[in-house]
ZAMARGU-4260 file (C-alpha; in steps of 0.2 Angstrom, whole numbers, plus 5000, padded with zeros to 4 digits):
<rodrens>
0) 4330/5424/5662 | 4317/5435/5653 | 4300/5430/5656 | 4293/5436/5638 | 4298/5431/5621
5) 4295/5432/5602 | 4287/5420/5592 | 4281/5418/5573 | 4267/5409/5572 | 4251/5399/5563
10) 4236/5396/5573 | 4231/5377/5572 | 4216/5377/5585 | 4208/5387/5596 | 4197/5382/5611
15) 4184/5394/5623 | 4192/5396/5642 | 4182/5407/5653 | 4170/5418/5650 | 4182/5429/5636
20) 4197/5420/5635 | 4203/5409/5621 | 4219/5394/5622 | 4229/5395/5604 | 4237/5381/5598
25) 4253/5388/5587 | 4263/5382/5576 | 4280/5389/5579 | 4296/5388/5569 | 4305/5393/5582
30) 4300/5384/5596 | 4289/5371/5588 | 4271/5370/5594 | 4264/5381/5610 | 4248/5383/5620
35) 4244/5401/5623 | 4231/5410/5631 | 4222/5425/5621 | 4217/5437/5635 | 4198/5444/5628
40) 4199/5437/5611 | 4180/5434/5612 | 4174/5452/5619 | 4167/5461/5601 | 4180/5476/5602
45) 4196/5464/5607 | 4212/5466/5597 | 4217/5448/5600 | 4199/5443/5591 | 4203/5441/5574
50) 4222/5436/5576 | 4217/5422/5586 | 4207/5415/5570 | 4211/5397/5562 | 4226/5397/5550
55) 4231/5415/5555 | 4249/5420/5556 | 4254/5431/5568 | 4272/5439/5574 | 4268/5436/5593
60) 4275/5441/5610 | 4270/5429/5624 | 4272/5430/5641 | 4280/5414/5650 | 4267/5407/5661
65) 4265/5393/5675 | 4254/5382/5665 | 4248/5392/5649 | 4258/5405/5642 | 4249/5421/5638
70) 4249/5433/5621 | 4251/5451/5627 | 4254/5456/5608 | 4251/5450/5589 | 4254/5459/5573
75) 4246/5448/5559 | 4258/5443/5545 | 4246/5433/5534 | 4230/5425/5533 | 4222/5412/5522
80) 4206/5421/5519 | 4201/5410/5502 | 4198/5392/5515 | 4183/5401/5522 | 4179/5404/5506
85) 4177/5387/5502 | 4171/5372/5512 | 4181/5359/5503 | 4197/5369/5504 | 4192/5373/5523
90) 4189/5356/5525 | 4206/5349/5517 | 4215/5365/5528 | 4209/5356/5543 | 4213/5339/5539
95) 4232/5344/5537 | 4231/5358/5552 | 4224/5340/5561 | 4239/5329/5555 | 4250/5343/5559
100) 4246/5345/5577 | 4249/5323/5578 | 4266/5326/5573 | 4270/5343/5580 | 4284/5342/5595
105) 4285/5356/5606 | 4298/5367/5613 | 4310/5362/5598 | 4314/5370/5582 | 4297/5366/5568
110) 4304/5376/5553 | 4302/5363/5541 | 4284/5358/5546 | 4281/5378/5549 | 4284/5381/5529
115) 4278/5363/5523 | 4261/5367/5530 | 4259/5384/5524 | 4266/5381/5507 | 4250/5368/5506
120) 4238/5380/5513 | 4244/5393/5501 | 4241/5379/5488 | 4223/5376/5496 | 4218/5394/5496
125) 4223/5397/5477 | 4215/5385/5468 | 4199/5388/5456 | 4183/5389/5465 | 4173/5375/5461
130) 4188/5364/5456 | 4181/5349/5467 | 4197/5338/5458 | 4210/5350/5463 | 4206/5351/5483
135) 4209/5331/5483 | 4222/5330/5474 | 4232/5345/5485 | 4225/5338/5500 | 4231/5323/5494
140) 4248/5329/5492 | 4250/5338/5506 | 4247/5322/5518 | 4259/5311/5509 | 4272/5327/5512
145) 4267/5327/5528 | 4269/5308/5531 | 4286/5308/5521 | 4294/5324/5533 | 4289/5312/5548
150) 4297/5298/5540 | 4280/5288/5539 | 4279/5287/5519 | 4270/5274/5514 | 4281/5263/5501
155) 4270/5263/5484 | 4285/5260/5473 | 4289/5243/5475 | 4279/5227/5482 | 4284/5225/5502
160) 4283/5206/5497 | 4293/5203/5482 | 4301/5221/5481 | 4299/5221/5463 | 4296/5237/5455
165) 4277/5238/5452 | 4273/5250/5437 | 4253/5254/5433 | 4245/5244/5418 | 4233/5253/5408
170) 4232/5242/5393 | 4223/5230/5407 | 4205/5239/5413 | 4203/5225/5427 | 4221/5228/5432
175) 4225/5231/5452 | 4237/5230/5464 | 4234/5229/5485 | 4237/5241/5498 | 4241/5234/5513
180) 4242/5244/5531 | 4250/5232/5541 | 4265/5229/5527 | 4267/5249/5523 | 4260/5250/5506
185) 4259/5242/5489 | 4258/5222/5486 | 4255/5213/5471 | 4242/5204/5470 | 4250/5188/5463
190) 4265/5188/5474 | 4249/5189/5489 | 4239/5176/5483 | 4255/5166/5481 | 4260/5167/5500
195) 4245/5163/5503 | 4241/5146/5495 | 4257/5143/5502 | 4252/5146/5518 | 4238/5135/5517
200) 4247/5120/5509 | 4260/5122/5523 | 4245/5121/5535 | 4238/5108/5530 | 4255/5098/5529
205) 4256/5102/5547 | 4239/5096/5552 | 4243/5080/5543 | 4260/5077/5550 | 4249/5079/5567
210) 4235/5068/5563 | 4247/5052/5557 | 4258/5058/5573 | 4261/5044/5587 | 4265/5046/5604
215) 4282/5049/5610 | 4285/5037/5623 | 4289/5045/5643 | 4306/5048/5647 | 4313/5040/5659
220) 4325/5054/5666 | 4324/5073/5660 | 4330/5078/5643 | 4342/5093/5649 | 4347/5097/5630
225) 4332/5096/5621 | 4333/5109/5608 | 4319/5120/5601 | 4319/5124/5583 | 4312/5141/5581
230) 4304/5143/5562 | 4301/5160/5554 | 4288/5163/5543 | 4283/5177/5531 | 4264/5183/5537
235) 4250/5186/5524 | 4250/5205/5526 | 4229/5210/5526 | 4223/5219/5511 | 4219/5237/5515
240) 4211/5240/5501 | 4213/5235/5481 | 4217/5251/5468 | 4219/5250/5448 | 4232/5257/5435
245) 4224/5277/5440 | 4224/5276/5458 | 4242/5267/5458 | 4249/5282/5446 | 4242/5294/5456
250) 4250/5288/5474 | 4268/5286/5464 | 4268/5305/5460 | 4263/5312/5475 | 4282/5310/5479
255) 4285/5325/5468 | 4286/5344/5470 | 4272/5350/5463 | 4256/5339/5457 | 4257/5329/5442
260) 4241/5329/5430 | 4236/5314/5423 | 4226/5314/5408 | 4210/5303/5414 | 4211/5306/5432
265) 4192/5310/5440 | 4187/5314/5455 | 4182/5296/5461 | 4201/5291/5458 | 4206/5305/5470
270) 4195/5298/5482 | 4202/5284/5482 | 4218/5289/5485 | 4214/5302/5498 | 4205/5285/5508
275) 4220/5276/5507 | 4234/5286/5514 | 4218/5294/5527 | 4218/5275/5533 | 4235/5274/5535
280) 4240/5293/5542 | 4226/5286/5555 | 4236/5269/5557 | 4254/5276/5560 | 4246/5292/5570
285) 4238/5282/5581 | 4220/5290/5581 | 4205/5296/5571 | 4206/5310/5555 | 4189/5319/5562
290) 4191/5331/5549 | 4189/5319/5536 | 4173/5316/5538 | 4170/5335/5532 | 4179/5326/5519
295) 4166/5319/5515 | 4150/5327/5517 | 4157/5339/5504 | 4161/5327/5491 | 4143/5317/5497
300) 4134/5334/5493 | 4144/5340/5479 | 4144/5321/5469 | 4132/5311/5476 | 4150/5301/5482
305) 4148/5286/5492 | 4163/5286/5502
</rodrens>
């Protein structure tokens, strides 16, 4: 068995080992996502240097190894050069490379999240300096394609109570609709607050049966087919968060190939968004979005946003 082999890769993350070395973390479409040792990358005159940059492709060949695998040569394909550029679009390229390397399996084939990631990153890089709108909304998009290619899309179609249809209502300013973690997306609002009073009516029901209750008198010999009635009840799913017509439209489009402009849309309503599926990518991932808090120290210093 030959103990090199070819590789086409991105790099997602890098990390310092030794006193020269680097540990790459690729994304593969070959063979999914691999840890792999730069030999000198930090020395000033090493070859490996540059290649071993974030968001670099390289055509690799790497050298099986006991514990880490090592890079004996790279030939760079591509880079992204217009994300350093920008700290918003470096920021957002993170984010993604971030919830990436969550779903990332290695030693299996990655091709669809190998071109899902770069076609965002290409949609990053080329976007209008200064276009603070247009880094939410593709980052925006590129986490619910992301989400949806791991089969984690959050459902922002249809009320997980009722399952009714829910369309935005702009002719209503005060208009909303609830996001709810726990239950995987949308709720109406009127359908929660009905579960809700119903739930309460049904405890207090239960409290009075229990108060004008009287005791059951001993047994004298066991009961051996007593029966236990087991009753299911919906839960009252938390609110995440609440949205308006805007925010509601937005999240329903992000489904679709390219990003649909909304006449009206501001930055605030992008926020929005992006806070909502950065909640729940954290929720069904399991762990924390570090990146977004780059996230918002740009928009912070760029806006004066509150987030």
């Amino acid at each position: 068995m030959s103990r090199t082999y070819k590789a086409t890769g991105i790099n997602l993350k890098t990390q310092a080992l030794g006193e020269s070395d680097k540990i790459v973390t690729i994304l593969t479409p070959e063979f999914g996502l691999i840890r792999a040792v730069a030999p000198g990358a930090r020395k000033h005159n090493s070859s490996l240097g540059g290649r071993s940059g974030m968001f670099v492709v390289n055509e690799l060949l790497i050298a099986k190894g006991r514990s880490l695998d090592k890079i004996t040569q790279a030939q760079t394909l591509k880079t992204y050069p217009g994300l350093a550029k920008n700290l918003g679009k470096l920021a957002a390229g993170q984010y993604l490379a971030e919830i990436v390397l969550c779903q990332a399996l290695s030693e299996q084939p990655q091709e669809e999240l190998y071109e899902l990631l770069n076609e965002h990153l290409h949609r990053l890089e080329v976007l209008s300096s200064g276009n603070t709108s247009g880094v939410l909304a593709h980052l925006a998009h590129g986490v619910f394609h992301l989400l949806a290619l791991a089969g984690l899309t959050p459902q922002v179609q249809i009320c997980c109570l009722s399952g009714r249809s829910l369309t935005p209502d702009f002719t209503h300013p005060n208009w909303q609709v609830g996001f709810s973690i726990p239950a995987g997306g949308i709720v109406c609002l009127e359908a929660w607050e009905r579960l809700r009073s119903e739930g309460e009516m049904r405890k207090m029901r239960e409290m009075r049966e229990i108060n004008n209750e009287s005791p059951m008198p001993h047994a004298p010999y066991p009961m051996p087919y007593a029966q236990t009635v087991v009753v299911h009840r919906q839960e009252i799913p938390v609110i995440s968060s609440r949205l308006g017509a805007m925010e509601l439209a937005l999240l329903q489009n992000l489904s679709q190939p390219e990003i649909v402009q909304i006449d009206g849309a501001r930055d605030h309503n992008w926020l929005s968004v992006e806070q909502i599926l950065r909640h729940y990518a954290q929720y069904q991932l399991g762990r924390p979005i570090r990146s977004a808090t780059s996230i918002d120290s740009y928009f912070a210093a760029n806006h004066d946003a509150i987030v």
